[in-house]
N, C-alpha and C positions, 0 to 999 in steps of 0.2 A: 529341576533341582535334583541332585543327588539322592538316593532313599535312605542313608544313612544318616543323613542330615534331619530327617521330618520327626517332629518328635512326636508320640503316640497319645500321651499322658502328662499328667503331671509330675510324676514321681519321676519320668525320664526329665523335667522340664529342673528339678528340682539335682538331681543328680548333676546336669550339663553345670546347671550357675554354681556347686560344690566344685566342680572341678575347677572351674576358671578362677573363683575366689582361692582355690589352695593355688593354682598356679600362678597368680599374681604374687601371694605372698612367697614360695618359695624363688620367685626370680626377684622380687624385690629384697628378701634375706641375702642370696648368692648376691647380688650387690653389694647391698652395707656390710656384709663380713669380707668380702672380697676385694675392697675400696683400697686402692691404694696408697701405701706405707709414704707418710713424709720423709724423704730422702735426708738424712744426715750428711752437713757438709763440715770437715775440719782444715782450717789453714795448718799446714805444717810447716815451719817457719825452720827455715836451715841457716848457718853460721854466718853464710856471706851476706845475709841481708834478702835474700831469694824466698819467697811465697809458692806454694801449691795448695791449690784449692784442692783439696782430695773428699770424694764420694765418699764414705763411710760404707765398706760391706761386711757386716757384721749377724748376718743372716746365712744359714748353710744356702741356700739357693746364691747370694750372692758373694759368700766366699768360693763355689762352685765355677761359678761363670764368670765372675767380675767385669770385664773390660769386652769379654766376649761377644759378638755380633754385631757389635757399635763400629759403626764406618768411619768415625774420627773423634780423636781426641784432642778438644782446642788446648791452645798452648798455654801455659800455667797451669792445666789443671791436670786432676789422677784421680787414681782409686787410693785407699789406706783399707786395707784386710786387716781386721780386729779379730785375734783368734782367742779363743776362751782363756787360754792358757799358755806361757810360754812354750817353746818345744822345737825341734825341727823341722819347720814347715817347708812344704814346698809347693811350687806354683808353676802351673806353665801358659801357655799362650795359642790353646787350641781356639780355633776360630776367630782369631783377633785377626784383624784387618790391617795392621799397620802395627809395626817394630815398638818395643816400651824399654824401657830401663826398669831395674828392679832391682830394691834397694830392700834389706832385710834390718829391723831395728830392738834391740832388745827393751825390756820392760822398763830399762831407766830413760827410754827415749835415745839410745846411743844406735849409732850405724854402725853392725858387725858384720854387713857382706853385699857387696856390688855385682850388681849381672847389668853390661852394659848392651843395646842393642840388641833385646832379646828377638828374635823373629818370626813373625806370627806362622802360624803352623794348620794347614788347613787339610791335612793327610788323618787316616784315622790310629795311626799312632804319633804322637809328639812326644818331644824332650820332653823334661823335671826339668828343672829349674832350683837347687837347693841342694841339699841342705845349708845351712848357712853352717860356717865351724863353732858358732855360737846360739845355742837356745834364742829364736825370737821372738817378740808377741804380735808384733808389726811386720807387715811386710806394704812396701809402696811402689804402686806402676806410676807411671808417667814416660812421655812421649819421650822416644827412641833421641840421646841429646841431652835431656836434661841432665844427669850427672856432669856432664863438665860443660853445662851454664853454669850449676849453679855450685860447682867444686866441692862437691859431695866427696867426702872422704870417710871412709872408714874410721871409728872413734869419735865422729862429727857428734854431737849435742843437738839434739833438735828439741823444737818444743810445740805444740800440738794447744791449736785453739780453736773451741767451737764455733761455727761460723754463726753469723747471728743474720739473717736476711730481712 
């Protein structure tokens, strides 16, 4: 047996089970705080009658990375970026895996700026993407395409519903 291991006393014997009881508790802490977030899903429903199920990234880690690292994005669904506050945002496509459209919407829920075909960028510089010519508070990916399935036009009305699972 190792000599490190043999304990001498009791005050050693009482020290060891102090340790193991604090390290149970701090990795069972770093769990239950570290537990992951129930993902926010909203339908955003556009004029033609067309659905996307959009992720909610409403967190700077997820307005950050968004669509970033994910090998695919099935069809009808996206991200929707909820930023604090109207503004000039912009957005690019480092590490994405596969082409998106990106649709910029302002606070009335209106479409103010189209990027069709944006392509993912795996270099350690990439485009921007933005500004939009109009303040947005939204901005929406989805799969390289959907702007003309779903005849996404600039000044389009959308309307934005909580998904309910």
């Amino acid at each position: 047996m190792l000599s490190f291991l043999r304990l001498k006393g009791v005050a050693d014997k009482k020290r060891i089970f102090f340790l193991l009881v604090m390290a149970l508790l701090l990795i069972s802490g770093a769990l239950l705080f570290n537990a992951p977030e129930q993902t926010q899903v909203i339908n955003v429903n556009f004029p033609g009658g067309v659905a996307l199920r959009a992720e909610v990234a409403d967190t700077p880690e997820k307005l950050l990375f968004g669509l970033a690292f994910r090998n695919v994005l099935p069809p009808g669904e996206g991200m929707v970026y909820i930023f604090g506050e109207s503004g000039p945002h912009r957005v690019w496509t480092k590490e994405f895996q596969f082409p998106v459209d990106i649709i910029w919407v302002d606070e009335s829920k209106v479409v103010v700026h189209v990027v069709e075909k944006a392509p993912p960028c795996v270099e350690s510089r990439c485009p921007w993407y933005g500004p939009p010519p109009r303040d947005a508070r939204y901005v929406i990916e989805a799969n390289a395409g959907f702007v003309e399935r779903a005849k996404v036009a600039i000044g389009a009305q959308l309307t934005f519903t909580l998904f309910v699972s």
